[in-house]
C-alpha positions as CSV (number, residue, x, y, z in Angstrom):
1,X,4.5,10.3,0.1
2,X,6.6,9.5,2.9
3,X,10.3,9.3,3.1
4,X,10.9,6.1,2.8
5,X,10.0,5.9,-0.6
6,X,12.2,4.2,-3.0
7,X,11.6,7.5,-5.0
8,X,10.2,10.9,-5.1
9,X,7.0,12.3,-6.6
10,X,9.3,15.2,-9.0
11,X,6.8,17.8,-10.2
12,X,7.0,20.0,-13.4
13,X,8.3,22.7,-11.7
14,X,9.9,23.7,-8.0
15,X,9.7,27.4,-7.0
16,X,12.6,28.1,-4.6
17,X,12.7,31.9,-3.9
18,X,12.0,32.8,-0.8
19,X,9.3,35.6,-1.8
20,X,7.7,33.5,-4.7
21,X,4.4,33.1,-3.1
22,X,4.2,29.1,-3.8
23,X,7.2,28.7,-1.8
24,X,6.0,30.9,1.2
25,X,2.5,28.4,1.4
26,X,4.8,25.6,0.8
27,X,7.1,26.1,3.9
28,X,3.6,27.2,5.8
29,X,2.2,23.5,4.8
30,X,5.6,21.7,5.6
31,X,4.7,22.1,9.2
32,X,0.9,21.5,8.8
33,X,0.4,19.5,5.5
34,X,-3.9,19.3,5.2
35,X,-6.5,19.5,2.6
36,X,-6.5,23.1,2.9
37,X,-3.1,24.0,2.8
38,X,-3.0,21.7,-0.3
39,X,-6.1,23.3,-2.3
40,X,-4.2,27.3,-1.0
41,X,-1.2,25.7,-3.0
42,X,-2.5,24.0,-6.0
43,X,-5.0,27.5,-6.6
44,X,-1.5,29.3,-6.2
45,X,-0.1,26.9,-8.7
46,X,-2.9,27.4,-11.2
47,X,-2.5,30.8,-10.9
48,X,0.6,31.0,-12.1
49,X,-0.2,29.0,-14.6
50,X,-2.9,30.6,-16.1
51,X,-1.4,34.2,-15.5
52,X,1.4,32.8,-18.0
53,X,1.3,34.8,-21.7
54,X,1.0,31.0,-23.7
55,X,-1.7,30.2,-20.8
56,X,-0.4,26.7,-20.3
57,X,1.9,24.3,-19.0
58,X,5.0,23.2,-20.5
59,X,4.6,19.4,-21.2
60,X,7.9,17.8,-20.2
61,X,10.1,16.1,-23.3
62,X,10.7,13.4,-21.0
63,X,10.2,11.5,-18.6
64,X,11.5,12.3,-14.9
65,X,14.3,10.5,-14.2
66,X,14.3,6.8,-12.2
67,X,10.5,6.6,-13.2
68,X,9.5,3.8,-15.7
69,X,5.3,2.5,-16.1
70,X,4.2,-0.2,-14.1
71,X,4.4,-3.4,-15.7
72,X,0.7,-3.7,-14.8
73,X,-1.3,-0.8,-16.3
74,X,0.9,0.9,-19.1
75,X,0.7,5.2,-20.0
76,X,-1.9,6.6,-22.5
77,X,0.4,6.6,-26.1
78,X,2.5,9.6,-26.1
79,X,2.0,10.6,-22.3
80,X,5.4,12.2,-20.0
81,X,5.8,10.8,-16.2
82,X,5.8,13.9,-14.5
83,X,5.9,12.3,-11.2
84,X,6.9,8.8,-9.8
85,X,7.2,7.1,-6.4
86,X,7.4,3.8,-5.4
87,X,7.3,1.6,-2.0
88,X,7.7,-2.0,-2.1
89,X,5.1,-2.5,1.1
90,X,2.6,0.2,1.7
91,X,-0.9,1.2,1.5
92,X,-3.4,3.6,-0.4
93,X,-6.8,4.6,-0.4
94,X,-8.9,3.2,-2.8
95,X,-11.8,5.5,-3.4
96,X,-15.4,3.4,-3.5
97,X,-17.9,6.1,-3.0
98,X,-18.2,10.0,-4.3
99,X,-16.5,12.7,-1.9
100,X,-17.5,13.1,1.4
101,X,-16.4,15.9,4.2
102,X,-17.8,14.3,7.0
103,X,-15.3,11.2,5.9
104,X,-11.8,11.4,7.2
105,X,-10.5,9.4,3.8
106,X,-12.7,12.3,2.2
107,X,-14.9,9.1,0.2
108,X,-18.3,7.9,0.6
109,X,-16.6,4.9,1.0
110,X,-13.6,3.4,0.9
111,X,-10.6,1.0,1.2
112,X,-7.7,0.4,2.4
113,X,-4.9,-2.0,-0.1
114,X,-2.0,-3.1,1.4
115,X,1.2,-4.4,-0.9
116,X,3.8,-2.6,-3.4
117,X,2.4,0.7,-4.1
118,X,3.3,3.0,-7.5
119,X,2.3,6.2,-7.8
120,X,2.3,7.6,-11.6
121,X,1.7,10.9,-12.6
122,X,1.2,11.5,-16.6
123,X,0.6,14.7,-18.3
124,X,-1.2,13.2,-21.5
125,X,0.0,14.5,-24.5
126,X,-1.6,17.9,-26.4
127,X,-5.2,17.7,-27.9
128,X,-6.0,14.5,-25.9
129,X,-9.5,15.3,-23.8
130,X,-10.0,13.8,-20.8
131,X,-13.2,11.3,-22.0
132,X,-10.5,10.2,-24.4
133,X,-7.8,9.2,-22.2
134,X,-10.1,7.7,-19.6
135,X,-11.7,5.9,-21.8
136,X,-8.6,4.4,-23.1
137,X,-7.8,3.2,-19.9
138,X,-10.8,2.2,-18.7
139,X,-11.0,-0.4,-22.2
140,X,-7.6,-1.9,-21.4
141,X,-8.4,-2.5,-17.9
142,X,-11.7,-4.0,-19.1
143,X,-9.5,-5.9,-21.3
144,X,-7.0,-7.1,-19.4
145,X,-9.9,-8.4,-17.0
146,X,-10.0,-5.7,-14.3
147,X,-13.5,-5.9,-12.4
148,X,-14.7,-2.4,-11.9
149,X,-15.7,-1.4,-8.3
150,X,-16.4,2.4,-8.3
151,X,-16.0,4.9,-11.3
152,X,-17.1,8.9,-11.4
153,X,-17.5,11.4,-13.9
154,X,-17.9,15.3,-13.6
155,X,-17.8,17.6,-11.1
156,X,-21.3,16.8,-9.4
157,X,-21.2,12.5,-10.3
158,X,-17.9,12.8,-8.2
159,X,-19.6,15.1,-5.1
160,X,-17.6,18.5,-6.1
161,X,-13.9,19.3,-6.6
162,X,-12.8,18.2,-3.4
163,X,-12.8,14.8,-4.3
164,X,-9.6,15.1,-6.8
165,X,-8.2,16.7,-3.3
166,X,-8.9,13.9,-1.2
167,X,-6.9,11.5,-4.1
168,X,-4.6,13.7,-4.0
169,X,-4.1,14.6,-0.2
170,X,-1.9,11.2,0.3
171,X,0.6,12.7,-2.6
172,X,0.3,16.1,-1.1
173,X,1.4,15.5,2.4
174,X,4.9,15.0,1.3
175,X,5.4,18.4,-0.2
176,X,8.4,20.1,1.9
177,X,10.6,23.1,1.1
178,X,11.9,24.3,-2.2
179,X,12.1,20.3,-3.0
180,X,8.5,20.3,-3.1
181,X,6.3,18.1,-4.8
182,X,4.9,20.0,-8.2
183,X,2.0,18.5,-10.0
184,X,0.2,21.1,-11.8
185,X,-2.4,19.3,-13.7
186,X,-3.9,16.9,-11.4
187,X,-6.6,19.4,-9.8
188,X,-9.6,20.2,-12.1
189,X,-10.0,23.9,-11.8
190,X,-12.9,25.0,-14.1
191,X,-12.7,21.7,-15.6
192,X,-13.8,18.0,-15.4
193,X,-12.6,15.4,-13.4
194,X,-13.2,11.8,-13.9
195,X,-12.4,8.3,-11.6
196,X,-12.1,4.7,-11.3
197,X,-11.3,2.1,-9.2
198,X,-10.6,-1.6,-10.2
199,X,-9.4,-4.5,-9.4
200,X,-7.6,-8.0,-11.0
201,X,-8.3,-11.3,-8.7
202,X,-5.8,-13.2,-9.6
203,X,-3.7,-16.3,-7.5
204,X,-0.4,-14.3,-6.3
205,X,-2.7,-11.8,-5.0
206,X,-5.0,-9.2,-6.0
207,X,-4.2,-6.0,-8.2
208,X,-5.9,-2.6,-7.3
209,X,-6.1,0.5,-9.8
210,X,-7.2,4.0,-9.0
211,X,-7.3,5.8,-11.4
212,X,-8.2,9.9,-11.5
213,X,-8.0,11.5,-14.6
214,X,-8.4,15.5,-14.7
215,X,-8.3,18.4,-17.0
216,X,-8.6,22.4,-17.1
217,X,-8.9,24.8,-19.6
218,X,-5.5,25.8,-21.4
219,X,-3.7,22.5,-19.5
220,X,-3.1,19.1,-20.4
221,X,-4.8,15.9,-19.5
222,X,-3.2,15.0,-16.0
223,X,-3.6,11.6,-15.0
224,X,-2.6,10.2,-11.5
225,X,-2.4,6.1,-11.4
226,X,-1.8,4.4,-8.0
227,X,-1.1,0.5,-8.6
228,X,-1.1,-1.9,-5.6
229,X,-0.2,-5.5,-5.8
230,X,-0.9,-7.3,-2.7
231,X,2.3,-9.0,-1.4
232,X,3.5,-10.2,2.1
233,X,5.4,-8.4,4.0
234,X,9.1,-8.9,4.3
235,X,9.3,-10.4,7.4
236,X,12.1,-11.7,10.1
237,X,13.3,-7.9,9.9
238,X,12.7,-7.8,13.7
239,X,13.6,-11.0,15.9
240,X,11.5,-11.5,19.1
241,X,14.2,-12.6,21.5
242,X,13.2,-14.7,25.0
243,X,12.4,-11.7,27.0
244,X,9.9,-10.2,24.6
245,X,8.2,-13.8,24.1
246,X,7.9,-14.3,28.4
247,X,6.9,-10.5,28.3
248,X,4.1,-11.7,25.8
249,X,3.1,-15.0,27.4
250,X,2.8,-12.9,30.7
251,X,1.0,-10.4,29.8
252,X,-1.3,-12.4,26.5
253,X,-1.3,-16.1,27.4
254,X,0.0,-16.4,23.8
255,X,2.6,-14.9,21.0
256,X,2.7,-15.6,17.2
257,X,6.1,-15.9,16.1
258,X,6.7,-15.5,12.8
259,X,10.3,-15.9,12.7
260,X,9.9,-19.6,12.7
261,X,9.6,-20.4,8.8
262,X,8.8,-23.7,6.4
263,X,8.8,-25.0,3.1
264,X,5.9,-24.5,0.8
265,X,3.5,-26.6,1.5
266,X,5.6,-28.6,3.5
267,X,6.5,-29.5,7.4
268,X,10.0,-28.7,6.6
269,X,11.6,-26.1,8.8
270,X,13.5,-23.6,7.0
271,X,17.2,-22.6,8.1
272,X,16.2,-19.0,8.9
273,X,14.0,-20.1,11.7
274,X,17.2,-21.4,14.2
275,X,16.9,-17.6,15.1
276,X,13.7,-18.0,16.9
277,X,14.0,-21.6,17.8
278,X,17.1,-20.3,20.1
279,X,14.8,-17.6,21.5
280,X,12.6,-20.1,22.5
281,X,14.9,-22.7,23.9
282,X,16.6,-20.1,25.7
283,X,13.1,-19.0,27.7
284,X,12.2,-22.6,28.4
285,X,15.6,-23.0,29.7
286,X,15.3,-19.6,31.9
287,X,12.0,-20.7,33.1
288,X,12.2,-25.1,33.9
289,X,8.9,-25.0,35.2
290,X,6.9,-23.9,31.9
291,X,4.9,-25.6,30.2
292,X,3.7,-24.6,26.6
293,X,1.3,-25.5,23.2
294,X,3.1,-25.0,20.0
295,X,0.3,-24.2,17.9
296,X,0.3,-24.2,13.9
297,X,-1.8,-22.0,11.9
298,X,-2.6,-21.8,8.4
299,X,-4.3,-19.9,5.6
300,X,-7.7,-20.9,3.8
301,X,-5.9,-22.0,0.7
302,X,-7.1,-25.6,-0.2
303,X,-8.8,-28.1,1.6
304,X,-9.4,-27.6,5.1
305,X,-8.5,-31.2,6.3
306,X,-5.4,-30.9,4.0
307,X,-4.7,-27.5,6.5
308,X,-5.0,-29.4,9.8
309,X,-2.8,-32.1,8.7
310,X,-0.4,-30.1,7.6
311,X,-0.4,-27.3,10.7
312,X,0.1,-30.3,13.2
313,X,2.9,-31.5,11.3
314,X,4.1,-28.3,11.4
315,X,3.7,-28.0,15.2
316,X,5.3,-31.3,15.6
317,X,8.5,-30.1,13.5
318,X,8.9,-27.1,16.0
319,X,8.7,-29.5,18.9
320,X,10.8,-31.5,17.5
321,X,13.3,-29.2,17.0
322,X,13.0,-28.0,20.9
323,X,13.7,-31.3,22.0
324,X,16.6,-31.6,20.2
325,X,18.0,-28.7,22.0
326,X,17.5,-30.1,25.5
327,X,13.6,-29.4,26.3
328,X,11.6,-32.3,28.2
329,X,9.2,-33.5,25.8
330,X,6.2,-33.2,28.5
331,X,6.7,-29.7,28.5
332,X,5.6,-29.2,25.2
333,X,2.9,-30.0,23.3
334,X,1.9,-29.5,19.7
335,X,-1.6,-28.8,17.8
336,X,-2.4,-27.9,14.6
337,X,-5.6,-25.4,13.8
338,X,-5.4,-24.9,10.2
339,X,-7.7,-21.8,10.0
340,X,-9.8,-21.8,12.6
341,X,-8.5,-19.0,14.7
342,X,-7.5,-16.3,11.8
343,X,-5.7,-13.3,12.9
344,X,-6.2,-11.1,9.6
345,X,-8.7,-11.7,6.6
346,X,-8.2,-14.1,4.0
347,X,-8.9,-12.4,1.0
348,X,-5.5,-10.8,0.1
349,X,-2.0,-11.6,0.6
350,X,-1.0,-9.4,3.0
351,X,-3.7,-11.4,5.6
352,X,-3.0,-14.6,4.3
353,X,1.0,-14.0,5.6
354,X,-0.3,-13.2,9.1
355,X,-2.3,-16.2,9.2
356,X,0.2,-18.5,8.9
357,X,1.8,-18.7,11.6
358,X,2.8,-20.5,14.5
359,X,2.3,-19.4,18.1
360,X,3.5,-20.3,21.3
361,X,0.9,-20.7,23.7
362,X,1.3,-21.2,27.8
363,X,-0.6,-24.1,29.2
């Protein structure tokens, strides 16, 4: 987890003496945070465990505080959030294949999903098996019309331990000092492991699961659910001022500007894109002898002659707009491409924001 996180990943328990050996590995890995480092401190932490008199952990009575279940995919009845983070834009691995070493996502395969990211950690309540609570959530995803892309059970279906290390790597890198990150129960040590990926296709964009449920002898079920729901980007956080767009013209012939903004669906110019129309007038200005395309782009969604008619329209707005702040009209020019010239894929949110767009292009 990174630290710009709306929250952090809070673990069962946080060793903080200096000569407790969990803490020593933990200040090693703060400067070095890798799949080895991360097994040394999760065998240290199952160590401890086991070396316990009760030999097992203490499940929580609640759960830690700021977490909640995403609205999406809810807990297995009776389960405690041991560990919660949350990102409104991010990514995650999505694990498609069995563990591989010679993979530097540690998978067989696998993908990348873009979009708000939650990470939930469960210990599942006592007497619960692992085939029971996977099962549980592998029926209400079923249910709730999740298509399933990859699952794995046991050590040898999933290629070996390692691969509940590679889910977990992504959570493990963010362990630092005696604020560390403490999840006992996610690594199968002596036990079984078992995995699933899925995914909801649905209109406001695409839903991915991983799921990795785990278990060891004398613990409880431990159950790690990443959620990602693909989303745009925030965008207009950063403002491309004149300089940057002659820098880009210069150097690229061409420069998507995504500050200028309309209506759904519509040729209408939204008020937040004066910003960027300045910017531009202002280089035009600077530069009397330029000449440039304003060039509308669009997604795939419906028709494609539906696209082109609206992306000239669009172009034509922006011109419009520069002439009404003092630019000759036969310096600009204005075409509309729907989507013929893509910049990202289609098929989720995230690349449907980028490719709609318009760009200004140097004739």
């Amino acid at each position: 987890m990174r630290a710009a996180e709306s929250s952090r990943l809070v673990g069962v328990r946080s060793p903080s003496h200096p000569s407790d050996p969990i803490f020593r590995t933990l200040a090693a890995c703060a400067t070095r945070a890798t799949v080895v480092c991360a097994r040394r401190l999760l065998a240290l932490l199952v160590a401890s465990v086991m070396a316990a008199a009760a030999g097992a952990v203490s499940i929580p009575k609640a759960d830690v505080a700021g977490s909640k279940d995403s609205p999406i995919v809810s807990r297995f009845a009776g389960s405690v959030i041991v560990g919660y983070a949350r990102v409104d834009f991010g990514t995650a691995t999505l694990p498609l294949g069995r563990y591989s070493a010679s993979e530097p996502s540690g998978f067989a395969d696998s993908e990348q999903a873009e979009g708000r990211v939650t990470r939930i950690a469960y210990a599942a309540p006592a007497g619960k098996s692992g085939l029971e609570v996977y099962r549980n959530f592998e029926q209400a995803l079923r249910t709730a019309g999740f298509r399933e892309r990859f699952a794995c059970a046991g050590v040898d279906g999933c290629g070996g331990y390692d691969f509940s290390t590679a889910v977990l790597k992504p959570v493990l890198e963010g362990v630092r000092g005696d604020a560390a990150v403490m999840i006992e129960t996610l690594q199968p040590i002596n036990g079984d492991v078992r995995a699933l990926t899925a995914r909801l296709e649905r209109p406001a964009g695409n839903v991915d699961v991983a799921l990795l449920v785990s278990q060891s002898p004398r613990e409880p079920v431990g159950v790690l659910l990443q959620v990602v729901e693909a989303k745009a980007m925030a965008t207009g956080q950063v403002s491309v001022d004149a300089k940057a767009m002659a820098e880009g013209l210069a150097q690229a012939g061409h420069m998507a500007l995504y500050g200028i903004r309309f209506a759904t669906d519509s040729a209408a110019l939204t008020a937040d894109s004066d910003a960027t129309l300045a910017q531009m007038t202002a280089l035009l200005k600077a530069q009397p002898a330029l000449k440039v395309y304003i060039v509308g782009h669009t997604d795939n969604a419906g028709t494609l002659a539906h696209n082109l008619t609206l992306s000239q329209q669009r172009a034509e707005s922006v011109v419009r707009a520069l002439e009404t702040r003092g630019i000759a009209a036969a310096r600009l020019a204005a075409k509309g491409l729907a989507s013929y010239a893509p910049v990202a894929s289609n098929d989720d949110e995230a690349g449907r924001a980028r490719n709609r767009r318009v760009e200004l292009v140097k004739q």
